[in-house]
N, C-alpha and C positions, 0 to 999 in steps of 0.2 A: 582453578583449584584454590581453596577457601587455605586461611593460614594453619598450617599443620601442628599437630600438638607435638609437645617433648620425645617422648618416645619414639614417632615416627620418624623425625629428626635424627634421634640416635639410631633406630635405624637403617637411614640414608647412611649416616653415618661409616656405620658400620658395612653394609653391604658392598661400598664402595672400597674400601681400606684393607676388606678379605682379612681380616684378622690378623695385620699386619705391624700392630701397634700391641704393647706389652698391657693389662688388664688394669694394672694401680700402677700408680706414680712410685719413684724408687725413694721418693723422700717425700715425707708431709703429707702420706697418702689417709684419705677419710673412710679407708674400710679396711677392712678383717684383711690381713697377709697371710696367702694360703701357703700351709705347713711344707708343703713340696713345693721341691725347686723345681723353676721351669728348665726343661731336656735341650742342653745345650745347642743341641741340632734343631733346635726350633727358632729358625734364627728371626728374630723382627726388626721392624724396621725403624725413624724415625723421620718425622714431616715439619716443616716450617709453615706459620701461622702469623697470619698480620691481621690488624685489627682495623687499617683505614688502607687505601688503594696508593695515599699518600708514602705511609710504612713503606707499603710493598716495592714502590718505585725506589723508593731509598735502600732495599734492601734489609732496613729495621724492622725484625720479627722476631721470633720465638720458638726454638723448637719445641715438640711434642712429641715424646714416645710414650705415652698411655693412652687406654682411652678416657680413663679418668680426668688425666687436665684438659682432655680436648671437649668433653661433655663438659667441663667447669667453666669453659670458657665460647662455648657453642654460640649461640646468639652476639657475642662482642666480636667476633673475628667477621672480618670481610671477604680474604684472600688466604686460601692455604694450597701447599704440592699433594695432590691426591696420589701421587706415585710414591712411596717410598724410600727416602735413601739408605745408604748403607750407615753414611755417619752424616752430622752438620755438625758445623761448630761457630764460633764469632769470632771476627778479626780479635788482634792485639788491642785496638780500644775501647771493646763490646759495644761499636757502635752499628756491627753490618754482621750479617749471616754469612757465611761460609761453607763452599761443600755442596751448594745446589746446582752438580751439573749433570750431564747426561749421561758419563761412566762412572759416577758413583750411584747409579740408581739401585736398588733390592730389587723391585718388583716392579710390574706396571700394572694396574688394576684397571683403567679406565680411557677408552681414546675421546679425550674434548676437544669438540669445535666450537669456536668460539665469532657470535656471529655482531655486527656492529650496524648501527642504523645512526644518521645523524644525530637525532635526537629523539626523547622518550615517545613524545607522539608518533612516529614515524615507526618506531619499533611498535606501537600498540597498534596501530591502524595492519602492519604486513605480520603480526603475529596466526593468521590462518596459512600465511603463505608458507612460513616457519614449519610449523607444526606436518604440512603436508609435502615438503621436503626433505624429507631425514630418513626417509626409506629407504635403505639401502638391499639389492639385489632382491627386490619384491617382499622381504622375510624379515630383514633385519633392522626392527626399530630399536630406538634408543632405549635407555633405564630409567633418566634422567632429561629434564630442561631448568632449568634455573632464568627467573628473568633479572638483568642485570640494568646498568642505567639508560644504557642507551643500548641494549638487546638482549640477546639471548645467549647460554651456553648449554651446549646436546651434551650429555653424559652417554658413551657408550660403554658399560658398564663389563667385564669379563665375568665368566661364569667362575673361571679357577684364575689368579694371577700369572702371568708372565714373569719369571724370575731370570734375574741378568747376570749370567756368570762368561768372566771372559776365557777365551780360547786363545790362548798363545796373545797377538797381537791385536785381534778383534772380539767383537761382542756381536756375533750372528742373531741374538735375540732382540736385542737392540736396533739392530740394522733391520730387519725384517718388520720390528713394529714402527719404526718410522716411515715407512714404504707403508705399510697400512694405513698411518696417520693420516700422510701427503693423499695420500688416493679417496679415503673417506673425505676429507676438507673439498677434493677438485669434484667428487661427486655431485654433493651438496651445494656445491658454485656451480656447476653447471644448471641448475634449477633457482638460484639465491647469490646475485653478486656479491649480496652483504660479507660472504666469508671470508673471514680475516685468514688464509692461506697461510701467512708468515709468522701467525701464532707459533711459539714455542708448543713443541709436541707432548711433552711432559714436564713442564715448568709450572708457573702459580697460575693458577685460576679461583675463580670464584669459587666461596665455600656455599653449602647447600645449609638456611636457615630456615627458621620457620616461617619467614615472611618472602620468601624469593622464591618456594620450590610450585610450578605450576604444574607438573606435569612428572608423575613418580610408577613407575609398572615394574617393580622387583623382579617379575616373571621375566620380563624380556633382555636379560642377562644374554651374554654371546659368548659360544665357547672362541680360543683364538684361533682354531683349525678352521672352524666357518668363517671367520676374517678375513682370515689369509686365503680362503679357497675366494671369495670371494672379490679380495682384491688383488689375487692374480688374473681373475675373468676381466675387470674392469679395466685393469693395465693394457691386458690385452686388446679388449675392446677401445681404447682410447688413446694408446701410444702416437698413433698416427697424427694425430692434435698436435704433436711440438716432439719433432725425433729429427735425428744429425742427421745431414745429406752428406754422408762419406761412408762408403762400404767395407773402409780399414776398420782395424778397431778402434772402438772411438777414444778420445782423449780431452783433455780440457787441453790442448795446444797450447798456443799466445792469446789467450783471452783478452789481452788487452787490446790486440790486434785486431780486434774483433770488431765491426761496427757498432752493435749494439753499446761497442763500455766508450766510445767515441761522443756518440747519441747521452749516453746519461749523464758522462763526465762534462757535459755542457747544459746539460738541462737546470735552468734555476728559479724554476715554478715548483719544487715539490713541496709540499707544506703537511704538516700534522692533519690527522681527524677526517684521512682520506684513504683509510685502510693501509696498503700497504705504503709507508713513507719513507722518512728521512731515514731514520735507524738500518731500515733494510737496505735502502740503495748504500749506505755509506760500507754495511757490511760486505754486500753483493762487490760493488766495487772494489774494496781490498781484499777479498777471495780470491779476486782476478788480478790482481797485481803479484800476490802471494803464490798463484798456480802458475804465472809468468816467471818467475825467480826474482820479480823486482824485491829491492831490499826495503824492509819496515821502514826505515829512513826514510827514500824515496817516496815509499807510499803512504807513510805520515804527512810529508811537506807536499804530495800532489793534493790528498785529498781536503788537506787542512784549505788549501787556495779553493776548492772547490765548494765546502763549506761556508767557505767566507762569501761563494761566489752566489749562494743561497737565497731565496730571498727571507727566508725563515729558517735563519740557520740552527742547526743541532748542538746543543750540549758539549762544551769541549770534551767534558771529562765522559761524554756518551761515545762521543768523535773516536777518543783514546780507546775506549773498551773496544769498541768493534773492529779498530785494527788490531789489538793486540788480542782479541777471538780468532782473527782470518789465520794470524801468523802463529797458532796456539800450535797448530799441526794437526788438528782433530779433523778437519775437513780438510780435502783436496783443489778445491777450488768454487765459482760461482758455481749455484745450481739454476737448472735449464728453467726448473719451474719457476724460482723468482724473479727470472729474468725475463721468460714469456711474461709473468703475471705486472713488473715495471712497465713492459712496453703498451701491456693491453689498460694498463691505468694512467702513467703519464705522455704517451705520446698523441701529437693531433694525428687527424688520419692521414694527412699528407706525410709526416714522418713513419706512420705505422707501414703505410705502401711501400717507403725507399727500406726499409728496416725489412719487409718480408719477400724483397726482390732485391736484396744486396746480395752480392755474389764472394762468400768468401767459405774457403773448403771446408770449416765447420759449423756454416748457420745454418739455421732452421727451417725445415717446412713446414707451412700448415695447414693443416686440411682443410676443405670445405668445410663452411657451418652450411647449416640443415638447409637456410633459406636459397643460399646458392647451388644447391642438390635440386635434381628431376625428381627422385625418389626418395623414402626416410629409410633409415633402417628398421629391423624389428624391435630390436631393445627398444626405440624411441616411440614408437607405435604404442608399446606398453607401460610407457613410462604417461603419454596422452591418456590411454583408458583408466590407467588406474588413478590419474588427477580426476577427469572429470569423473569420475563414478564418486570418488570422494567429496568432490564439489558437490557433486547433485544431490548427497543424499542427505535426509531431514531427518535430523536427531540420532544420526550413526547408524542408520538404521540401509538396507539392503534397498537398492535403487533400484528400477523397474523403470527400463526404456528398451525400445525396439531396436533394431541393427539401424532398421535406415534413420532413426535419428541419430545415431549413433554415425555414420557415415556424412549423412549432413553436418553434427560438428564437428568431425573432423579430417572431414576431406579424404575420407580414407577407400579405398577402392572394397566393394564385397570380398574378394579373395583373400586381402588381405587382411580385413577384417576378422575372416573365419580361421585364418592363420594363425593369427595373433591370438585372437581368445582362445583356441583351441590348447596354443603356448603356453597361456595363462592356468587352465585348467589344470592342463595334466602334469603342470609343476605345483600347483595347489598354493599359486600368487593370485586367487581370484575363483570365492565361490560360487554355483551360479546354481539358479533354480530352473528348471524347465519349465516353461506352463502351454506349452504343445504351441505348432506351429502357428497360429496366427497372430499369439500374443508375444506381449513383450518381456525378456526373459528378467529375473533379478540378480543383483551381483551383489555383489556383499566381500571387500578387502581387507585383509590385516589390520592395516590404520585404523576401518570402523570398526571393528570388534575390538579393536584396543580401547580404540574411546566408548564402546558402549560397558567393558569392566572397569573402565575408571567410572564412567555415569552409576555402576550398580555400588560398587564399593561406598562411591558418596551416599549414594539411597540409603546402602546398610548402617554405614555408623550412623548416620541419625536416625533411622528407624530400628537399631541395636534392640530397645525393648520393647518393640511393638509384636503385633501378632506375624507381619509379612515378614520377617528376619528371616524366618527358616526357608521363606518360599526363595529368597532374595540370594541368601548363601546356597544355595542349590542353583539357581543361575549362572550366580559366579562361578562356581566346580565346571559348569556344563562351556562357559563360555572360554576358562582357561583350556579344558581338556581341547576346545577346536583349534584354539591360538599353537599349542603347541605340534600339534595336528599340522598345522599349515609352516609353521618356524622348521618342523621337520624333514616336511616334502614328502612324507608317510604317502607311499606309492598305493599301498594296497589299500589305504580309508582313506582314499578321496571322498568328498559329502559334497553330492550331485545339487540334492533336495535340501533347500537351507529349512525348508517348512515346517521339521521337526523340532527344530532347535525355537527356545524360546527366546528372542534376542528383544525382549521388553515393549 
């Protein structure tokens, strides 16, 4: 995607943010102040904005509740919170932002993953791999891709925001979209190591400019009922990956008793710029000390020695924050998934084997991967067809191959072959054309019709005022009404025969 102009920009802008920012600035604003007052019960929000990734580490930014200073200042900003909070404000020496944490959010508008590659070649070169990994549950592609310096960041876009109001002692809105968050990131890693997991769920990420946005489909917005339906299926389907071997109810115990905080509190290879690092084990570790009743004290002066004991050691005043996060009270202790995700990044495999055959009443089992299976399951069957159908096809366009080549790449038995598509069809993850029994049939997926309305949209603006505009905006209408068609799972208009449809 070529660099986007102004508008579209504020567009992004906007469709991300749901309205969530006040229209003009309350002081020094450059337009007309409408006569009526905004209805109190319209409540909005306010976002912090950095202008170097430098800022943002520091915590040196800026808040914004207009859209007015956020358009004034659009292309200078590097880093802003696409969620909302309720308030920010600046320490005592207005040298640091204040106020950006996960119970003071308003809303949430958008789940990002955020994906990291050594470096920019390496992100350029797997950027197909990228793009053909972000489907989630056959249906639900992103809004948004932003390319960053060294990857990429998905925008999952909501259709209506998530608003966070607490209930007694907790934030069940909160809680729930976090558990979406964790599950979309493990998704996406199951197909893409590169996914930073330990990304903050709703903290700072990259803002969307005119020179970063590759990839923009406004249509494919997600309501947060299909999220959630969708990442209760996945939970369920995947639990068995890293779940307690104890039939009580579970508990975080003596986590420190635990082998695993044994294994990391000795480890002194973890280094930066290796996805999940330093900052998380230090945090992960005093979770577990803090779910043990050990005292801050203690857990200062254990981890501080361990620190030191680094070989690339972390930031005191980083050291500091993340004990005084574990001990905050907001969380209960380590979670299973950063802890799975430390051992599957820093351990050699000879510690990986003592680690998933230690015998202690709370650690973990974990299931087969696929390679050490007789059998795949179905979901993965589908998750194979709809890569390669994607793979195969030239110019987004509807691939045309027979079963038995289709069973030679993939090792897949006929039965289960006619399984599987037949799955695909009648949930409407995969359109397919008939051309009678000898030939080979066509299929045509979400992804490619996503990329063939991005392909049309390009054609259209620069062919705006030629004679095929009209023919071009008539494609488009024809190729959103299928996308949404298929985003629905619209039982009764399933479309057998792609051959009507003009797909360019």
């Amino acid at each position: 995607m070529t660099n986007i102009d102004k508008n579209e920009l504020h567009n992004i802008l906007r469709l991300v943010l749901h309205n969530g920012l006040t229209e003009t600035k309350v002081k020094n604003s450059n337009k007309v102040l409408p006569l009526k007052k905004r209805n109190d019960n319209d409540k909005k929000g306010i976002i912090a904005a950095f202008r170097s990734k430098q800022d943002m580490t520091k915590a040196k930014g800026f808040t914004v509740s207009s859209y007015e200073a956020l358009f004034e200042n659009d292309n200078k900003l590097t880093h802003w919170t696409p969620n909302e909070f309720s308030w920010l404000g600046y320490t005592k020496d207005k040298h640091e932002l204040k106020g950006h944490s996960e119970h003071n959010l308003n809303q949430i508008n958008a789940f990002i993953v955020d994906v990291d590659f050594k470096d920019s070649q390496e992100r350029d070169l797997n950027k197909s791999n990228v793009m053909e990994s972000l489907l989630l549950g056959y249906v639900i592609l992103p809004t948004l891709v932003l390319k960053t310096d060294k990857g990429y960041q998905i925008y999952y876009v909501l259709k209506n925001p998530a608003f966070i109001n607490k209930k007694g002692t907790r934030y069940p809105v909160l809680e729930v979209s976090k558990m979406i968050s964790n599950n979309i990131k493990s998704a996406i890693k199951d197909s893409l190591d590169q996914v930073d997991i330990s990304c903050n769920n709703f903290g700072i990420f990259r803002i969307p400019r005119q020179d970063n946005v590759i990839y923009f489909q406004p249509e494919m917005t997600v309501n947060f009922s299909e999220l959630l339906n969708w990442s209760k299926k996945y939970y369920l389907k995947h639990k068995s990956k890293l779940t307690i071997v104890n039939k009580n109810k579970i508990s975080y115990g003596k986590q420190i008793e635990q082998p695993w905080f044994n294994w990391l509190l000795h480890k002194t290879d973890i280094k930066p710029g290796m996805g999940i690092g330093r900052h998380n084990t230090v945090l992960t570790l005093a979770l577990a000390c803090y779910s043990s009743s050990m005292s801050e004290n203690d857990c200062y002066n254990l981890l501080d020695e361990f620190n030191t004991n680094l070989k690339v050691s972390l930031d005191q005043r980083d050291l500091e924050r993340c004990i005084k996060d574990a001990y905050s009270g907001v969380y209960q202790g380590a979670s299973s998934i950063y802890i799975n995700e430390l051992i599957e990044t820093w351990a050699t495999k000879d510690e990986f084997h003592q680690l998933k055959n230690s015998k202690s009443k709370n650690w973990y089992k974990f299931a087969k991967s696929r390679k050490d299976r007789k059998y795949s399951h179905k979901h993965e069957w589908k998750q194979d067809l709809i890569k390669l159908f994607n793979k195969a096809s030239t110019n987004n366009q509807a691939v045309a191959i027979s079963t038995r080549n289709i069973q030679k790449k993939l090792g897949i038995s006929p039965s289960s072959l006619n399984r599987v598509l037949k799955s695909l069809k009648d949930n409407n993850q995969v359109i397919i054309r008939s051309s009678g029994n000898n030939q080979s049939n066509a299929y045509l997926t979400l992804y490619l019709l996503v990329k063939q309305l991005q392909s049309k949209k390009s054609q259209y603006r620069l062919n705006l005022f030629n004679s095929g505009s009209q023919q071009l905006s008539s494609e488009i209408n024809e190729l959103k009404t299928l996308i949404n068609k298929l985003k629905q799972g619209i039982k009764g208009t399933k479309i057998i025969d792609i051959g009507e449809v003009n797909t360019g």
